[in-house]
VOBA-88096 format. One record per atom (N, C-alpha, C, O): x, y, z. Coordinates in steps of 0.001 Angstrom, whole numbers, plus 524288, in hexadecimal, padded with zeros to 5 digits. Each point is the difference from the previous one (the first is absolute). Layout:
<rotors>
XYZ ...
</rotors>
This chain:
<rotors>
278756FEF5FA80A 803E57FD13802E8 802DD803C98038D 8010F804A67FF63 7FFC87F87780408 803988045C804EA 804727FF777FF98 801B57FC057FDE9 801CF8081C80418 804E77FFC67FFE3 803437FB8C802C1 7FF957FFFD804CA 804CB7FACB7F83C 803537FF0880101 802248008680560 803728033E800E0 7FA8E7F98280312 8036E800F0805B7 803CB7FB207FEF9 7FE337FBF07FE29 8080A804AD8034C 8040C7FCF47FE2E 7FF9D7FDD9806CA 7FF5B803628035B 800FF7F81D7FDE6 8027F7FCE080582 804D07FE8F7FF2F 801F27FF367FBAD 8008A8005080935 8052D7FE8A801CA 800B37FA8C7FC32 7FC0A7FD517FF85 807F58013E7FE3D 800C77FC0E7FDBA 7FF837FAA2805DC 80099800FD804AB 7FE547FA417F935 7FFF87FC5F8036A 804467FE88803AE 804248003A7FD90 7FCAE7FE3D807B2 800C880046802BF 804077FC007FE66 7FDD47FC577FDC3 8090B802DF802BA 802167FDF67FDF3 800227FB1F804E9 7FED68018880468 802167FA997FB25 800767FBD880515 807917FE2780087 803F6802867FEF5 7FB717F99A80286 805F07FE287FF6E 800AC7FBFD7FC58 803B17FD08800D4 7F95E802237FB01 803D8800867F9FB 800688034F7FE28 7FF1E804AA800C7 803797F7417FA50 802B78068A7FDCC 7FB658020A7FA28 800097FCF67FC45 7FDAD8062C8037A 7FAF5800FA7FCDD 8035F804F27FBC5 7FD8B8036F7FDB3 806B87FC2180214 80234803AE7FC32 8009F7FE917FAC7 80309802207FCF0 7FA647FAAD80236 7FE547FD287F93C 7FAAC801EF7FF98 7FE477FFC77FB84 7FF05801D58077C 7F8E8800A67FF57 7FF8C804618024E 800EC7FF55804AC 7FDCF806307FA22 7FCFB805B280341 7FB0A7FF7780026 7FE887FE147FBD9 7FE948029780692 7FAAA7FE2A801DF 7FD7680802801B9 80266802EC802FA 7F99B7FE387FAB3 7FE728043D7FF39 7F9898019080285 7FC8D7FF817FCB0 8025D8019080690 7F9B5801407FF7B 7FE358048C801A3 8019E802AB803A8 7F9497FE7E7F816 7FF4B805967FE0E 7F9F57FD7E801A7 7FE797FB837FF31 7FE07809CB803EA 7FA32800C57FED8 7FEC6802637FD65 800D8804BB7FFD7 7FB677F7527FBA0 7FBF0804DC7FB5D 7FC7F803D4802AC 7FFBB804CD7FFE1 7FC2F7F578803FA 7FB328039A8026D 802397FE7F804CC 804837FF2C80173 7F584800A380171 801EF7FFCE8067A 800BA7F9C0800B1 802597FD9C80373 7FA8D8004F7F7A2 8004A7F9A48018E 801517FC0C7FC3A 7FE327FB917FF8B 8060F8074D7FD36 802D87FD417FBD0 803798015A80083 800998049980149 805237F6D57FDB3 804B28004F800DC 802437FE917FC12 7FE237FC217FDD7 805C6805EC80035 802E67FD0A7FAA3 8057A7FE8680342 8023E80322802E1 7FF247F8977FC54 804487FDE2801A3 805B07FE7D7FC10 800267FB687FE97 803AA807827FFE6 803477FE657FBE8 802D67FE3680322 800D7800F0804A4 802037F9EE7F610 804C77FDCE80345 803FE800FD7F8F3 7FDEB7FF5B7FBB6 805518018B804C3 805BD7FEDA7FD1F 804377FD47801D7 800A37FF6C804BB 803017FE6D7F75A 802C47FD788000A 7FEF17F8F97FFD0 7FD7A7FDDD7FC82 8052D7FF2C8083D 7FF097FA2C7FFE4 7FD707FE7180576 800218024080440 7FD147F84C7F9DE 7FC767FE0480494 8011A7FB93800EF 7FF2E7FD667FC0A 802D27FF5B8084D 801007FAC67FF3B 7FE877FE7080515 7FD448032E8025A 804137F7EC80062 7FF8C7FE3B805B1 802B5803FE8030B 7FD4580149803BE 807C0801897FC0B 801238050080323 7FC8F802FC801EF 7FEEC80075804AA 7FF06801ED7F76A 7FBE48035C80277 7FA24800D27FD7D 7FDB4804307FF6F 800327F5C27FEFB 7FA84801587FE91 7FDD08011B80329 7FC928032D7FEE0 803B77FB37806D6 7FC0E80019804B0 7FD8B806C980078 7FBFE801C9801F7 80909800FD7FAEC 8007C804E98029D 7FA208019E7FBBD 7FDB98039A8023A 7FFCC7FB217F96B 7FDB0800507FAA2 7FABF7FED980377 7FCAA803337FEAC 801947F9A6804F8 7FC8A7FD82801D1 7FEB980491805DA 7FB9D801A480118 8086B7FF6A8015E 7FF4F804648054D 7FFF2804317FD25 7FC8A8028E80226 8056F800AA7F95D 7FD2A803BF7FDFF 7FC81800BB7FE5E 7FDEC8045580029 800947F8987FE29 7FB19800617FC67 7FB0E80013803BA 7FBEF8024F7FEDE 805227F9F480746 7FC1B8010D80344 801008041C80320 7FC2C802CB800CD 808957FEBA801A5 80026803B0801A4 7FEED806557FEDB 7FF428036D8034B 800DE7FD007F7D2 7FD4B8038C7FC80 7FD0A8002E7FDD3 8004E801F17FB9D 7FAE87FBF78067A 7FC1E7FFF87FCBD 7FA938008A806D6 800C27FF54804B3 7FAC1802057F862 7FBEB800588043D 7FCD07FB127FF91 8003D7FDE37FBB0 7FC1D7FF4B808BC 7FB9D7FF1C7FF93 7FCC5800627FCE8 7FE5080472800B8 7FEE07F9497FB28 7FB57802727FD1D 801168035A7FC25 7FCB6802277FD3C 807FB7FE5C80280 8040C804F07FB56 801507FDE47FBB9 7FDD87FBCF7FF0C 805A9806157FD61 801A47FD9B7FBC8 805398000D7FEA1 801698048F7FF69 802307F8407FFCE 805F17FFCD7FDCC 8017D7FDE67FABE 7FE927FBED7FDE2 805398087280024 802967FDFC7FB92 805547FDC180043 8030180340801E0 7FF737F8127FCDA 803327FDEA80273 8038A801977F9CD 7FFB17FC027FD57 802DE8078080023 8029B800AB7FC2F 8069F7FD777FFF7 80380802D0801B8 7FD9E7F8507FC6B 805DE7FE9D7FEC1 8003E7FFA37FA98 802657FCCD7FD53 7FA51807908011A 800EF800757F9C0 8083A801297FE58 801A1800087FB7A 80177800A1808B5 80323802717FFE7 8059C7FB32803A4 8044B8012A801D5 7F8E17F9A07FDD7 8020A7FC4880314 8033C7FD237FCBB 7FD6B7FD237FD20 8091D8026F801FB 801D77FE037FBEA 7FEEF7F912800C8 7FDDD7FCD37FD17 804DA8029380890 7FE977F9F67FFB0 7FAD37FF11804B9 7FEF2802CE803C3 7FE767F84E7FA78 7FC347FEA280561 801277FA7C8009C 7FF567FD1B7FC38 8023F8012C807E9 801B97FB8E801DE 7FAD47FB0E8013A 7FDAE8008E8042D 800817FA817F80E 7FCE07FD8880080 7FFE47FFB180535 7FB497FFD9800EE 807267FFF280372 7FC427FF968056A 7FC56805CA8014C 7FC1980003802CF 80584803797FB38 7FDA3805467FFC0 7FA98800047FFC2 7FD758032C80291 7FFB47F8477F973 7FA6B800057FFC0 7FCF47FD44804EB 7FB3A7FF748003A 807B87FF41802E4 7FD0C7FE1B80575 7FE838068E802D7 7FC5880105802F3 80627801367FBD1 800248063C80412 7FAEB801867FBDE 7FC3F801E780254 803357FD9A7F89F 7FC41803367FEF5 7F9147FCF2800F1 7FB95801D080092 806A77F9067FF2D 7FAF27FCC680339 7FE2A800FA80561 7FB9B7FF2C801C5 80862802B080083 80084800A780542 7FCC68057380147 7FCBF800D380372 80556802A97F87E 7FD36805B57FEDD 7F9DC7FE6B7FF1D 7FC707FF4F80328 803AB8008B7FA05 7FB7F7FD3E7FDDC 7FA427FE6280328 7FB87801C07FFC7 806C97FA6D802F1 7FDCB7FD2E8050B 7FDE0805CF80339 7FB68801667FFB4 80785800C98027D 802108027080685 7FC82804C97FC0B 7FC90801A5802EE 80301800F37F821 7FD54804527FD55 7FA577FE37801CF 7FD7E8032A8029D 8007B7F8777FC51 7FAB67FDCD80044 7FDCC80007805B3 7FBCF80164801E6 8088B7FC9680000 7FBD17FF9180722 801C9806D38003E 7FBE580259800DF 80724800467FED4 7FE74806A68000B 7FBD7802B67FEC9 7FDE58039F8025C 800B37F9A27F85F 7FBF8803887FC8D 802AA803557FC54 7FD56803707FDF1 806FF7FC3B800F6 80337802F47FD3C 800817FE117F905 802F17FCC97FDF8 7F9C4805F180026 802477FED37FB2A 803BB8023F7FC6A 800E9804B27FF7C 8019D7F6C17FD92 80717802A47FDEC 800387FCCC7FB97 7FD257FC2F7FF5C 80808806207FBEA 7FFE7800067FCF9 808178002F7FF02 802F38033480209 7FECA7F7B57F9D6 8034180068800D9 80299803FB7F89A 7FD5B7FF9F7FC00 804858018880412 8031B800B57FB23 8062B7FCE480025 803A180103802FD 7FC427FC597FA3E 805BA7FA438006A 80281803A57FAE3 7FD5E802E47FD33 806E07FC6E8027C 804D77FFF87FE1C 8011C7FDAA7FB76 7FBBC800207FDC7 808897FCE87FE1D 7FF4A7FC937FD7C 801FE7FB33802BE 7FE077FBAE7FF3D 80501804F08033A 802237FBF980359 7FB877FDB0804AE 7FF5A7FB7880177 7FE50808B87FFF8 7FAC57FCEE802D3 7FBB57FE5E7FD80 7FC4E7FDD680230 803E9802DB7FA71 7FB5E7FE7E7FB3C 802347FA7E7FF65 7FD0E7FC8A80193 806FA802247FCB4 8026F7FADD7FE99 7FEF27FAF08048E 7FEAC7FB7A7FF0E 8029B80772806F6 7FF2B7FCC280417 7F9218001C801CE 7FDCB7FBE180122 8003E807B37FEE9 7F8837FFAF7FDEF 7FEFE7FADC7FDCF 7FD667FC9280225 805D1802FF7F781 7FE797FD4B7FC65 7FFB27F8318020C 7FD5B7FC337FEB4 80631804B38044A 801C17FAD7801F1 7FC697FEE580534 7FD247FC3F800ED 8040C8089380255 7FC0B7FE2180572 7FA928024C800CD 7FEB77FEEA80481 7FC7E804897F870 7FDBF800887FEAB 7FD797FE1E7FA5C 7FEB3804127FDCB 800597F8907FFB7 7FED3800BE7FA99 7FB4B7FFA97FF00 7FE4D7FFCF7FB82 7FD8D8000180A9C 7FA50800687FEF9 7FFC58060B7FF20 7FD11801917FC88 805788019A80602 800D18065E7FEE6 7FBF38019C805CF 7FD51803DC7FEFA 801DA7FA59805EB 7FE0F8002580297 8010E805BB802CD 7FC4A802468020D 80A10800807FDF9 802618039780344 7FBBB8040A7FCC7 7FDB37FDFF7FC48 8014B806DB804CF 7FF52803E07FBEC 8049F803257FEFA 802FA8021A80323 7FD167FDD57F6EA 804CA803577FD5A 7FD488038E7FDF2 7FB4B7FFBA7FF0E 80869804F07FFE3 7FE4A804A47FDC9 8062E800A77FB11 8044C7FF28801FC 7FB96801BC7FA51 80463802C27FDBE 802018064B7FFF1 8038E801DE7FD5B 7F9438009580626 8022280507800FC 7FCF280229804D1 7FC3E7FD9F801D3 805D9807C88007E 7FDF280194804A4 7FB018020A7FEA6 7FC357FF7C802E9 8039A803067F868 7FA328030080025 7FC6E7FAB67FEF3 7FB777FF7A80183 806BA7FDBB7FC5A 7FB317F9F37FEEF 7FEF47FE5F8054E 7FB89801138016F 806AE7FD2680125 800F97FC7B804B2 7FC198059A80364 7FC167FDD9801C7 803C48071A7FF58 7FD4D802A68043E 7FAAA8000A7FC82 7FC287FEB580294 802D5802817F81E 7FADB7FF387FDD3 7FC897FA33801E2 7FB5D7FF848012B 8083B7FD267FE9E 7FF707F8AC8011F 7FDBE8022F805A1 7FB6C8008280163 807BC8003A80070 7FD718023D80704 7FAD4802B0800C0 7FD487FF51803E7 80198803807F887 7FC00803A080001 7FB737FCD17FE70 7FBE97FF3280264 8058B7FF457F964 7FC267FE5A7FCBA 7FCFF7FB0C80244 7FB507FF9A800FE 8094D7FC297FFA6 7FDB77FBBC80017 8035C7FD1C8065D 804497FDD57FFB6 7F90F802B6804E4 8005B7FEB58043E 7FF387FA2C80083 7FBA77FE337FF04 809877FDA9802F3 7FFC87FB7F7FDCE 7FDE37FC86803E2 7FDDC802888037C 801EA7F7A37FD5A 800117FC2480319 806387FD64800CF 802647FF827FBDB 7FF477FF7D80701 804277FD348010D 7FCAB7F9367FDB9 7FBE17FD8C80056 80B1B8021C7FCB6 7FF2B7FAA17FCD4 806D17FFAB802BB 803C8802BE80121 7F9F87F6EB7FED3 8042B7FE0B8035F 804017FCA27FBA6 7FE977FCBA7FCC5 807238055780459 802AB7FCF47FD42 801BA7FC658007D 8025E800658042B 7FE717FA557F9B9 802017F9767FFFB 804117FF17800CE 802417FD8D7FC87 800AA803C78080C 8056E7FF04800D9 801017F9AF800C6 7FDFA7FDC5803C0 805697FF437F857 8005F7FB9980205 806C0800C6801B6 802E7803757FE59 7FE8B7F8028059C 8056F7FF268013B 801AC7FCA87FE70 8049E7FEFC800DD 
</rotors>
């Protein structure tokens, strides 16, 4: 594994994103781990959805880690559908590690288990390695 290159934290907009730090680090040249801490709600999920593409490559791979996310706001899982989606027409395959609080909102708006979860970083980049996925589409009803 190569050394840890740390990026500029995400680009703050005009909300206020000081409930959520948003983090991205390159493993290799074409994997990105993306942390977020703190809270995620309609404020600033959008910002969860432009990082995750904006940091990430074409044809590459991302770890989307809110292992460290106290709350996730049920509209929040549209951004990771949204991820999701926008990963697939890339070619990008990614891997989320949820939180307990995002595990709970998973449970409700995922319960086919369609997203891929990982429970830790070294699982979730092995998941990458190992087993290169198909995009499965999740059932958003309104």
């Amino acid at each position: 594994m190569s050394t840890i290159k740390t990026m500029k934290p995400a680009k703050p907009s005009s909300t206020d994103h000081s409930r959520a730090q948003f983090c991205a680090q390159w493993l290799w040249p074409a994997t990105s781990v993306i942390s977020v801490q703190g809270e995620l709600d309609a404020s600033n999920a959008t910002e969860l959805t432009e990082c995750g593409i904006r940091n990430s490559r074409p044809r590459g791979q991302l770890v989307l880690d809110l292992s460290e996310v106290e709350f996730f706001g049920a509209g929040c899982f549209a951004c990771l559908h949204t991820l999701n989606v926008r990963c697939a027409c890339e070619g990008i395959d990614w891997v989320l590690i949820p939180s307990p609080a995002v595990s709970r909102v998973l449970g409700i708006c995922d319960p086919a288990r369609a997203l891929p979860v990982s429970d830790e970083l070294p699982a979730a980049l092995s998941m990458l390695r190992d087993q290169p996925r198909q995009l499965q589409l999740v059932n958003v009803h309104h």
